[in-house]
N, C-alpha and C positions, 0 to 999 in steps of 0.2 A: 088550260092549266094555270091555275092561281098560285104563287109558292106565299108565305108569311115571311117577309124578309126576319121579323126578331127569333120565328121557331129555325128559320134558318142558320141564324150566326149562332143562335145556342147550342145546335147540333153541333156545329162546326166549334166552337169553342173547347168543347167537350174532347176533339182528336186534339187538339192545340192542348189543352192540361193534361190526357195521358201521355204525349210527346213530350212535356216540360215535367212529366214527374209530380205535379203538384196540384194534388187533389181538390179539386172546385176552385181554382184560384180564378181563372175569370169569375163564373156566376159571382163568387164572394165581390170579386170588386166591383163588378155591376150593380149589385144589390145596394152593397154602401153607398154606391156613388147617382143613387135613384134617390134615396133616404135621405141623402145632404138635398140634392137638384128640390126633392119634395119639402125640405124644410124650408129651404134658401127662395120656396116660390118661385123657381124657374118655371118660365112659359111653358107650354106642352113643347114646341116643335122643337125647341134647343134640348127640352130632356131625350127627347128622341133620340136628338147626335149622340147626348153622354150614355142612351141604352146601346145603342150599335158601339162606338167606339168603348165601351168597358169590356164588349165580349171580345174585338180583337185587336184591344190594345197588345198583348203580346206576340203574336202572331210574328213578329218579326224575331223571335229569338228560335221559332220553328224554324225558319228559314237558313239562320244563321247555323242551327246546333250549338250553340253554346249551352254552358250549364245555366239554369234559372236562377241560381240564387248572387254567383259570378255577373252577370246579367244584370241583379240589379243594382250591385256592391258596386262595380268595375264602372267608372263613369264612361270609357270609352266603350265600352259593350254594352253599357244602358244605350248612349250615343245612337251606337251601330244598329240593335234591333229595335230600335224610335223610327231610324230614316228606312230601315227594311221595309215594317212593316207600312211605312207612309207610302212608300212607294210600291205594295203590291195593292193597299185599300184606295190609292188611289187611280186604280185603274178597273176597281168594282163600279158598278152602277150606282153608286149611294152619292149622297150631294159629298161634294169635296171639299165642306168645313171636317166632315168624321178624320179625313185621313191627316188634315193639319190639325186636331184633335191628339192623334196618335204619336202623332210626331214631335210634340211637346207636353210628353206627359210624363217625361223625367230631368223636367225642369223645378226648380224652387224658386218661391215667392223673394227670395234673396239674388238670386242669378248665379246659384251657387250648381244648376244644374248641367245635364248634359250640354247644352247649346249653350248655355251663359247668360239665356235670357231672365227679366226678370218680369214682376206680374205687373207692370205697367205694358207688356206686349202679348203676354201669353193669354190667349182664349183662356178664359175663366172655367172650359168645363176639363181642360187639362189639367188642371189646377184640385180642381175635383179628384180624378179620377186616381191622380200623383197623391194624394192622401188616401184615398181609398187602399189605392197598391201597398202603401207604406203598413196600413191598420192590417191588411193581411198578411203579409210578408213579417210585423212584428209578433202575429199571436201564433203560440202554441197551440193549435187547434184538438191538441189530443189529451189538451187537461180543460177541465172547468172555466168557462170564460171569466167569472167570478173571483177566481182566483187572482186576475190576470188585469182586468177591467180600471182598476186605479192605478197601477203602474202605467198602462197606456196611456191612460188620461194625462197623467200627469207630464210622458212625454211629450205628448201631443203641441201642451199647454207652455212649457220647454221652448218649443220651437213656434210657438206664435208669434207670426211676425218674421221669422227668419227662414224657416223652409216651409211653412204654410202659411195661408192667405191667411188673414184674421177672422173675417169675414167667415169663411169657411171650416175651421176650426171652431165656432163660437157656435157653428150649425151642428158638427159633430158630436161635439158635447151635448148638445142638449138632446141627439138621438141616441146618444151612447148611457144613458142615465134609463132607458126603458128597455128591462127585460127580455120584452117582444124583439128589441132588435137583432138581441144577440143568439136569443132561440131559433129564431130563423135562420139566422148565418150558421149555426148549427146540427138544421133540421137535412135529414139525408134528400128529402123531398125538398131542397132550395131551390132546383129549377125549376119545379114547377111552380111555385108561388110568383117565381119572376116571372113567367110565363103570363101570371095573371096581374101582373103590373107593367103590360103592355101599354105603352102610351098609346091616348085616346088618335085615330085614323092612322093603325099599322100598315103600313109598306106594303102593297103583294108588288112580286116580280110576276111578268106573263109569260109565256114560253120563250118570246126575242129574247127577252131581259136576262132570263135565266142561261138561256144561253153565252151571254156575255161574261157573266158571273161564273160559271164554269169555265169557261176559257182564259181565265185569269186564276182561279182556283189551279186548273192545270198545268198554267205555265210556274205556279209558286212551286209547288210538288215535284217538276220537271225539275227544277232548276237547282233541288238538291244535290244530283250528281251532273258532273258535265258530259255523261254517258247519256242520262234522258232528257236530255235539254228541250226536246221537241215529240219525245215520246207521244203522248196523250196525244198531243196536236194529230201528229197522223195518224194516231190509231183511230181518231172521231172521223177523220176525213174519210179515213177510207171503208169504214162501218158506216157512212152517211151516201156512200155510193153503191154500196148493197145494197144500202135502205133504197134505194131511187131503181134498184136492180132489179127489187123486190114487187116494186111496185106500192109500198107503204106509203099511207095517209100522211102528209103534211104535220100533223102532231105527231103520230110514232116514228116519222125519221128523225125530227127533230129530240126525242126522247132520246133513241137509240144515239145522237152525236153526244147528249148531255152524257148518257152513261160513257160513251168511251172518253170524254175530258173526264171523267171522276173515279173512273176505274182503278186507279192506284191511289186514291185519298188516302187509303190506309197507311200510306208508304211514309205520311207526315210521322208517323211512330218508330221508324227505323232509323238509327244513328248514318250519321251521313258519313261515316269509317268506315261501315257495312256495306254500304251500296256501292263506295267509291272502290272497294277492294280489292286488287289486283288479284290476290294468290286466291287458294281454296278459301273456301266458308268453312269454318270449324263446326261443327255438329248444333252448337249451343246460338251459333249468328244464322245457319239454314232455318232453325225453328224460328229466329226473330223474321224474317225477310219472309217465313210465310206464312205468319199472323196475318199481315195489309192486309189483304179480301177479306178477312173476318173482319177487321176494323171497318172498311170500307163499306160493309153491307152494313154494321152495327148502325153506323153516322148515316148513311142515307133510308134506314129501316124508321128515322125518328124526325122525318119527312114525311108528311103522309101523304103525300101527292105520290110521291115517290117509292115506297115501298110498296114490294110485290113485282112493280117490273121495271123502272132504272135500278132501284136498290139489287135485284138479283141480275140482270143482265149484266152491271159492272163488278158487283161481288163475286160470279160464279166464274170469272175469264180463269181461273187458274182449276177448275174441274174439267174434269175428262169423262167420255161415257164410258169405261172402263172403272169408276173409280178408283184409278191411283192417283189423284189429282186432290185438292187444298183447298180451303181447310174441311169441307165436312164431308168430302169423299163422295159424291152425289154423283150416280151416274142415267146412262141413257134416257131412258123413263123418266129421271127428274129433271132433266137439263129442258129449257125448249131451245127453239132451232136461233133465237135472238140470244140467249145464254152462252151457245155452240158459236155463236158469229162473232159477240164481243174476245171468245175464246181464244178463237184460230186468228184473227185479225190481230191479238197481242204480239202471239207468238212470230209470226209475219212481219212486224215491227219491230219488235226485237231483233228478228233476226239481221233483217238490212242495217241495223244501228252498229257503231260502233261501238263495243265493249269493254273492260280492261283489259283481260284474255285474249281480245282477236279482233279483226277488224270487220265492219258491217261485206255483210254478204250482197253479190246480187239477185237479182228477182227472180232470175230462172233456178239459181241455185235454193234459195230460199224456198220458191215452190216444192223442188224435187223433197226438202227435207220433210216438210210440211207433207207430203202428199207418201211419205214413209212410214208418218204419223197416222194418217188414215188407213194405210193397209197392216198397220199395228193395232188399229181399234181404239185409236183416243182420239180419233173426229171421224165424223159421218163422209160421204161422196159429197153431202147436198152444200154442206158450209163451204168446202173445199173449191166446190165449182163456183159459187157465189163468188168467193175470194178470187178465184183468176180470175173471173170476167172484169170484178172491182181494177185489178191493178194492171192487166196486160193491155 
């Protein structure tokens, strides 16, 4: 299994802006901050860092829950989702100038930013990217760029030299004077054009690699509530010992672990008041909390290694073969038995977990519910017995 690390982060980027409310703000600051890198004759391998780090530059305000625009305003909540995000990209597999990339890229050329520093210390592509953020976060995206295009400039030109590099500003202007640029930051199709300004010898992760990169994926995702702190972790452990139960090939156990670290990706789009909620769900937060598996198949469907069967083994854990189960109601006949595994293995997890409502159950108890489940007709014998041999 080969993955594309850049079609990867843009999948991923894509849960990161419907979680922040703000429609294409990565791709957009990627794109600009390719366009300056491409003016300014940055080497290929350095544009490289500013393509991965422009798509999860933000990622740290996921984590956080904070508002996006708060985020950027608030020095000490830019601050906080800089060092967030540094410290979940730097425990990806990618070289570790990206994560100190990310980590100063709400600094200004003055020292006027989050950390104080000024551009005699800051990585020059954070400096980039800190103007790219700024070009999106000032336009109105929902009028005419035209309209809009010499007020920017002129503030741009404003702060040259005090929150932007000179340098880098003097690059901006001269891409911001071509129509083509601003068409594109406005074409609905913007990811794919970034897609095809992939710097020359893209990234593949192999299946080790990929697995590393989920396993940090689902400790960020975990780590929004203190309830699934280690969720993922065990759900993959113990779906990777069915897999070995089963007798499955070296590749598809290793699949089936990726799907169960990703299996709640979706859950990056739930407010973190929601998850953390002690009392009921109110009717209007039950429909938020079971959207995730639709998100979660969406973002891994746009993987193509991955769609078809990580993408449906992790997106379908909340269906039942009875279809009363989420989101698209799929039952027996469409489930397979690896769908049915990531299923009941949630549920199992969940249940030993501590909650807000109640405290983690044990394993016999847990079984008994689980196995009420199957003589109610929302899981087969065959997953069930897998499951015990997995845990007892």
């Amino acid at each position: 299994m080969k993955i594309g690390v850049g079609n990867l982060l843009l999948s991923i980027s894509y849960l990161i802006d419907i979680a922040q409310g703000r429609k294409e703000h990565a791709p957009k600051v990627t794109y600009i901050s390719l366009q300056i890198a491409k003016q300014l004759q940055i080497e290929k391998n350095e544009t490289k860092k500013i393509y991965y780090a422009s798509f999860l530059h933000d990622i740290g305000i996921t984590v956080s829950d904070n508002n996006f625009y708060a985020s950027h305003v608030d020095i000490q909540l830019a601050k906080n989702h800089c060092l967030l995000g540094y410290e979940f990209v730097r425990k990806l597999p990618l070289d570790e100038e990206i994560s100190e990339i990310i980590k100063y890229h709400h600094d200004f050329y003055n020292g006027s930013g989050a950390f104080g520093y000024d551009y005699r210390v800051l990585p020059l592509a954070s400096q980039i990217i800190n103007l790219a953020d700024q070009i999106d976060i000032s336009m109105n995206w929902s009028n005419p760029y035209y309209l809009q295009v010499d007020d920017l400039k002129e503030w741009v030109k404003k702060n040259k030299g005090i929150l932007f590099n000179p340098f880098i500003v003097d690059a901006f202007l001269d891409i911001a004077d071509k129509d083509k640029f601003w068409l594109d930051l406005y074409n609905p199709q913007l990811r794919q054009i970034i897609l095809e300004l992939l710097p020359d010898e893209e990234v593949y992760f192999d299946i080790k690699t990929m697995l590393k990169f989920s396993e940090a994926v689902a400790l960020l995702i975990d780590n929004k509530s203190k309830f699934t702190h280690l969720h993922s972790q065990g759900l993959s452990e113990v779906v990777f010992e069915i897999a070995k139960i089963m007798g499955l090939d070296h590749e598809t156990s290793n699949k089936l672990k990726i799907a169960g670290y990703l299996h709640d990706l979706g859950k990056m789009v739930v407010p973190n008041e929601i998850l953390n909620k002690v009392g009921k769900l109110t009717k209007e937060e039950f429909y938020i909390i079971k959207s995730h598996p639709y998100y979660t198949k969406l973002i891994l469907d746009q993987i193509p290694v991955f769609k078809g069967e990580i993408s449906n083994w992790a997106g379908n854990h909340h269906e039942r073969i009875d279809r009363s189960g989420y989101p698209e109601k799929l039952g027996k006949d469409e489930l397979s038995l690896l769908d049915r595994v990531v299923g009941i293995c949630d549920v199992y997890q969940a249940l030993i977990e501590d909650r807000p409502y109640r405290k983690g159950l044990g394993q016999k108890e847990a079984l008994s519910i689980i196995y009420d489940m199957v003589k109610n007709e929302l899981f087969l014998e065959e997953e069930f017995e897998l499951l015990r041999r997995a845990v007892v």
